[in-house]
Backbone bond lengths (Angstrom), bond angles and torsions (degrees), N, CA, C in turn:
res aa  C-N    CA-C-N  psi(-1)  N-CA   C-N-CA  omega(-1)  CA-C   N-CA-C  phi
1 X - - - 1.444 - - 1.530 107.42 -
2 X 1.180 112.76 130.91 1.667 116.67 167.66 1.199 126.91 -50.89
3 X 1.392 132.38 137.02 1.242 110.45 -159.52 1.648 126.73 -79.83
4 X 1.581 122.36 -21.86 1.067 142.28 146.60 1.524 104.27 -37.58
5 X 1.211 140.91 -41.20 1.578 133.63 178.63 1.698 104.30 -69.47
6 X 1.387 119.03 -34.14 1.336 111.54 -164.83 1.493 132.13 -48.86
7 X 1.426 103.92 -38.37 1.525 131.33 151.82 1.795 115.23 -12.32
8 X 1.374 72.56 -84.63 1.334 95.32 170.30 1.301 137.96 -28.26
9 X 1.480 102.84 -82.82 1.613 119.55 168.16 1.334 101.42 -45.90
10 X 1.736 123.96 -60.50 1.875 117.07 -177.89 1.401 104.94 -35.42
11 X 1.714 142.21 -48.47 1.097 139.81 -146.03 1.576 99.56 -81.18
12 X 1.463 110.85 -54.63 1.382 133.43 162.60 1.586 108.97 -8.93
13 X 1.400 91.27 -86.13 1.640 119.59 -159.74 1.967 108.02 -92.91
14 X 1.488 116.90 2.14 1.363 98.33 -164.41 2.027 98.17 -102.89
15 X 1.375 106.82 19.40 1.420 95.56 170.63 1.407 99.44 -108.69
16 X 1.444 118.45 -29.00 1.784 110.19 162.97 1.478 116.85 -34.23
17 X 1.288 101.30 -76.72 1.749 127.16 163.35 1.613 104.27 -10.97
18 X 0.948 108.26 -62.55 1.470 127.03 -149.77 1.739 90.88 -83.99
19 X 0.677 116.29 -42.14 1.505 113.01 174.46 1.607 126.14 -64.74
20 X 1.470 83.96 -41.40 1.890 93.53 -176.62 1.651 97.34 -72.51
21 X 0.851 124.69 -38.04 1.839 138.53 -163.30 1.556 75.61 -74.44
22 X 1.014 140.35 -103.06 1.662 130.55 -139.01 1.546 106.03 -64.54
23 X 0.944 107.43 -32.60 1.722 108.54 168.18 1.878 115.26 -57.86
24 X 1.303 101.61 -18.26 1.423 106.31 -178.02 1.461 122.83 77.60
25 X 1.749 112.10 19.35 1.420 96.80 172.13 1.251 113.03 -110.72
26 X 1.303 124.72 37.18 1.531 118.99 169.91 1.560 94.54 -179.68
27 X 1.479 94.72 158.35 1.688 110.25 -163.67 1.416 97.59 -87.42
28 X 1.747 107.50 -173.17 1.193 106.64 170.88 1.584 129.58 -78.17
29 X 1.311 105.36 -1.55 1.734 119.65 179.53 1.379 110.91 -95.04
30 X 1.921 104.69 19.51 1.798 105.80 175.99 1.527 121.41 61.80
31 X 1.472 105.77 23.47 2.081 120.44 -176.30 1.418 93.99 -114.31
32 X 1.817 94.32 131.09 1.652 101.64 -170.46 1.645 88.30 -64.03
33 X 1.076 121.23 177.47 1.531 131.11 173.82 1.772 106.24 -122.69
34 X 1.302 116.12 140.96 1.679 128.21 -149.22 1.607 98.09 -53.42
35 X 1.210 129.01 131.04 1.456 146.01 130.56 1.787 84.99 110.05
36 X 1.747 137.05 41.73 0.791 124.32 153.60 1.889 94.02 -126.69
37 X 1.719 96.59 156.90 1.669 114.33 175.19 1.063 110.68 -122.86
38 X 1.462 112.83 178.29 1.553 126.97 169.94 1.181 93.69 -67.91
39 X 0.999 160.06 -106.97 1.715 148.09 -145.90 1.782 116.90 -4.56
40 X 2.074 98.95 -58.31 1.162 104.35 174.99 1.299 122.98 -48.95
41 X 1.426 113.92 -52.84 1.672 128.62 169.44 1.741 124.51 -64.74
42 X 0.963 107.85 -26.33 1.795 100.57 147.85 1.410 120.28 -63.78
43 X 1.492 114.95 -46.30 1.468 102.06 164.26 1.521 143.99 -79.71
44 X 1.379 102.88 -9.42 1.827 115.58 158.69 1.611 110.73 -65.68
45 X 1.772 110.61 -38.02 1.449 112.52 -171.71 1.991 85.42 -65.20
46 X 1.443 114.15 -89.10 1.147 120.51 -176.90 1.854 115.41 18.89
47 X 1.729 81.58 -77.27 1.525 96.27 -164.03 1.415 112.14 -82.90
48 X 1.163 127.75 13.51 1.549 131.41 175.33 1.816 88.52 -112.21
49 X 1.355 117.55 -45.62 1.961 94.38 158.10 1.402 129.73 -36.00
50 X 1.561 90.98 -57.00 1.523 105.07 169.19 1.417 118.96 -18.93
51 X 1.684 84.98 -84.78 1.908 101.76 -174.99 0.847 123.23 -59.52
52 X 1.480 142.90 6.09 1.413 156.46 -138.88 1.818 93.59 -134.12
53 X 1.544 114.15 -54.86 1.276 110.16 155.46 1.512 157.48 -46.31
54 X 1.594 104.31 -16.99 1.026 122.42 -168.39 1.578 106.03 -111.77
């Protein structure tokens, strides 16, 4: 990725991030951690949209 794009994508993708990390299914080096999935982490993103809405 160019580095001028990086920005970007961080802004993009760093409230996903941020969701899965306090939800506890992945560390800070972005590695799911054992017996959690993407399913779980669509719904940490979800509900941190949520709260963000209200």
């Amino acid at each position: 990725m160019p580095e001028p794009e990086i920005a970007r994508w961080v802004d993009l993708h760093w409230p996903c991030a941020a969701a899965m990390l306090e939800a506890g299914l992945m560390n800070e080096r972005g590695e799911w951690l054992d017996g959690k999935d993407l399913v779980q982490g669509f719904a940490a993103y979800r509900e941190r949209l949520e709260s963000l809405s209200k």
